[in-house]
C-alpha positions in Angstrom: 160.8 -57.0 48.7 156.9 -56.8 48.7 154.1 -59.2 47.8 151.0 -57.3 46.5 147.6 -59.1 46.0 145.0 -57.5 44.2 141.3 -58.4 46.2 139.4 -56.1 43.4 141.0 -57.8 40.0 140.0 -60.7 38.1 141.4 -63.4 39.6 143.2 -61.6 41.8 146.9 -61.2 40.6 149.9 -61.5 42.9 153.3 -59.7 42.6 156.5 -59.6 44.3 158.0 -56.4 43.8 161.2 -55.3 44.6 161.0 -51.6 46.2 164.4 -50.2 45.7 164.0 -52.4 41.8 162.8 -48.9 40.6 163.2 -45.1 40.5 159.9 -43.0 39.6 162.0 -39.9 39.7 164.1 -41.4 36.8 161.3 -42.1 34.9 161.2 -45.8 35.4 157.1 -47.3 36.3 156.5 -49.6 38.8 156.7 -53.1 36.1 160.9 -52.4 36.5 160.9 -53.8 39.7 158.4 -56.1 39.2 159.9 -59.5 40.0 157.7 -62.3 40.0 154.3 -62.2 38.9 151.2 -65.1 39.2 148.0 -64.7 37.7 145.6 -65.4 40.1 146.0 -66.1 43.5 145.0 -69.8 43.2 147.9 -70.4 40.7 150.5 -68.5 43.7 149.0 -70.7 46.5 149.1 -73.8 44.3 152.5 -73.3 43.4 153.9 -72.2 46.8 152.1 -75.0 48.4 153.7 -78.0 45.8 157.5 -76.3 46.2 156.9 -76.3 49.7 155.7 -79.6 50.1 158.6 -82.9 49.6 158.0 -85.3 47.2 155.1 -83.4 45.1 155.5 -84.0 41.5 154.5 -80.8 39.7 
């Protein structure tokens, strides 16, 4: 597994990718092993931070 943060897109999109998920030989792109994806990095951190914390309501 990999996370991937884009610093150069809007909003800055993260990914969790998993690396054997996909075979470019067979044809396959990188969005088949693709599994997780936020929109910005603010939404990730947000969300990582309220699972992570007890007793947040979401």
């Amino acid at each position: 597994m990999e996370w991937y943060v884009s610093l150069t897109a809007v909003d800055h999109p993260v990914l969790l990718r998993h690396a054997d998920g996909w075979e470019p030989g067979q044809g396959e792109d990188p969005h088949d092993g693709l599994r997780y994806a936020a929109p910005t990095l603010r939404h990730w951190l947000w969300t990582w931070q309220t699972e992570a914390t007890p007793g947040t309501k979401h």
